[in-house]
N, C-alpha and C positions, 0 to 999 in steps of 0.2 A: 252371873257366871264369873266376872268378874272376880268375886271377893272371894270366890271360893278359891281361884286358882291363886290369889294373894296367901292368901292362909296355906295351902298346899307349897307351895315356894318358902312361905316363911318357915314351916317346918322342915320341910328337904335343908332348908340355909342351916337351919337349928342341929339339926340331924347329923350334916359334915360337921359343925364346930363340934358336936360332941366326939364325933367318928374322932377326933383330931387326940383325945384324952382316951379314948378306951381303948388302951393299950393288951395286947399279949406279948409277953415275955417271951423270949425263944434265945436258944445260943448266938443266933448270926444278929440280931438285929430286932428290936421290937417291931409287932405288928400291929399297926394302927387300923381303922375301919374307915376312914375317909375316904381312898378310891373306892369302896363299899359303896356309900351314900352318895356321893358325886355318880356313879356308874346308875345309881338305880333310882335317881331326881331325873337323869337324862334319860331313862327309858322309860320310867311312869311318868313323868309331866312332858317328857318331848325335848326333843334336842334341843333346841331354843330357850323354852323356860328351865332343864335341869342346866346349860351354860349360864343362863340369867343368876339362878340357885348359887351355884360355884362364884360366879366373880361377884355378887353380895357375901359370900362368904369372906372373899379376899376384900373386899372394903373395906369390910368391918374390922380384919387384923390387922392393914393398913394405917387405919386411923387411930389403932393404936390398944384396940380391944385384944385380950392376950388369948385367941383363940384359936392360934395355930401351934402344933404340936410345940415349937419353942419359947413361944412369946408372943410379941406382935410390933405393933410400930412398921413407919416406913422403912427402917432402915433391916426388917425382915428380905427385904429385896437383895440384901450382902449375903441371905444367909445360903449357901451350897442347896439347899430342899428346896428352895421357894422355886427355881423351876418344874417341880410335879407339882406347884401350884397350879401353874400354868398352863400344867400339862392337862391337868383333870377338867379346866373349862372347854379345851376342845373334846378332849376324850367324854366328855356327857354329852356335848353336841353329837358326837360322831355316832354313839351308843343310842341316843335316842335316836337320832334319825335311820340309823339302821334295824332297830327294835321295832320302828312303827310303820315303815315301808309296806307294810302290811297290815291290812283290822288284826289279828290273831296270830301274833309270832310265836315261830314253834318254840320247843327248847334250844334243840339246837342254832335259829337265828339268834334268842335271846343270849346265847355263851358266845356267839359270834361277834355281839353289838357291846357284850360284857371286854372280853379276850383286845377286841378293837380298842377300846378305852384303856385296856391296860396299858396297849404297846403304845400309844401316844401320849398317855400317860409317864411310861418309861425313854420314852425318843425324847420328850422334854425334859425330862431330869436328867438323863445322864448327862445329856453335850449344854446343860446349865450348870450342872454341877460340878463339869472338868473346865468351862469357863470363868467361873467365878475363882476355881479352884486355879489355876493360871493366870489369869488379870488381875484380880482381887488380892487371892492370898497371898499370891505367890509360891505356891508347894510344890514340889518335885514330885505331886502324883501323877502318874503316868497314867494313859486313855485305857490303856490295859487293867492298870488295879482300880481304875476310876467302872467299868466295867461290872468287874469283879465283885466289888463291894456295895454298888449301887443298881445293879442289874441280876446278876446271877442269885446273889446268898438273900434277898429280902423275894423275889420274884413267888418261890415256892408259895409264902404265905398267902401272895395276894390275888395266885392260880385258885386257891381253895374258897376264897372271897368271889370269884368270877363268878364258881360253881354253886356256889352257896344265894348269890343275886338274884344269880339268871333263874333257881327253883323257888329263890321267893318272888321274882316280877312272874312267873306263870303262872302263877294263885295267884299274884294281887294285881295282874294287869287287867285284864277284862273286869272286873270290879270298879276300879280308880280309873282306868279310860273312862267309861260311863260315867263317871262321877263328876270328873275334871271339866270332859266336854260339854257338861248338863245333858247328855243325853243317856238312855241308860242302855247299856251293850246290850248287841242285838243276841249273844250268844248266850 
C-alpha cells in the first residue's frame, strides 16, 4: 500500500509543477492550473498526503529546480506569489479533509472543500503579497489595489477551476479512494 500512495503523491507533486506552466491567457492576468492540482491531490489522496504533495512541490523549487510559475531558488521566498504557495498547502489539507469527512462526498461538499481551498489559498497571498510588497519592496501599493489585482481580477478564473475539480473528483473519487486505501469502494 505503501508504494502505491508514493507513486500517487509523486504524480499529484508532478501534476502541480506542471499546473505551474499551463497557462491560459486572459485580459486580467494569466491563469495557471496549480490551485487545480493542489485542490484535487487534497481531496483524492486526503488532506494530509495532498499538503505532503504541495510542500514536495515547494522543495523542489526551493532547492532551486525552476518549477514554479517564475523560476525557483530560495530566494523565490522575495517573490510577491510565493505566499499562494503557502496558501495552497493548507488549502489541500483543508479540501481534503473536508471532501472526505464522508465515504461518498456529494457535489456540492466536494465545491465546498474546492471553494475552501481557494479562499485560503487567496487569505495567503493576498496579506503575503502586500507584505512582501511593503517590507521588501517597498511600493506604494495600497491594501486596496493590492486586493484588487490579486484577489478580485484573477479569482473568476480559479471559480471555474473549483467547478471543473469538484466534477472531476466525483467521477474519480470512489475509484482512487479504493485504490489508494488498497481497498476497493464499497459503492
Amino acid at each position: 500500500m505503501k508504494t502505491r500512495k508514493i507513486v500517487f503523491m509523486a504524480l499529484f507533486t508532478a501534476l502541480i509543477a506542471v499546473g505551474a506552466f499551463l497557462k491560459v491567457p486572459t485580459p486580467i492576468c494569466p491563469l495557471t492550473f496549480q490551485l487545480m492540482f493542489c485542490t484535487l491531490a487534497g481531496v483524492l489522496l486526503g488532506g494530509e498526503m495532498g499538503a505532503v504533495c504541495v510542500c514536495c512541490y515547494i522543495f523542489l523549487g526551493l532547492i532551486g529546480l525552476p518549477i514554479f510559475t517564475a523560476g525557483g531558488g530560495i530566494s523565490y521566498v522575495f517573490q510577491p506569489t510565493f505566499g499562494y504557495l503557502i496558501g495552497f498547502v493548507f488549502g489541500a489539507y483543508a479540501a481534503g479533509k473536508i471532501a472526505n469527512a464522508v465515504p461518498e462526498p456529494s457535489f456540492k461538499r466536494l465545491l465546498t472543500a474546492n471553494f475552501t481551498s481557494l479562499a485560503i489559498a487567496y487569505l495567503f497571498g493576498v496579506i503575503y503579497y502586500w507584505a512582501i510588497c511593503r517590507l521588501y519592496l517597498q511600493n506604494g501599493l495600497s491594501f486596496g489595489k493590492i486586493i484588487l489585482y490579486c484577489l478580485l481580477m484573477p479569482v473568476v478564473g480559479d471559480i471555474f477551476e473549483c467547478i471543473f475539480a469538484a466534477a472531476v473528483c466525483k467521477r474519480l473519487f470512489p475509484a482512487l479512494k479504493g485504490i489508494i486505501n488498497g481497498v476497493r469502494a464499497s459503492n
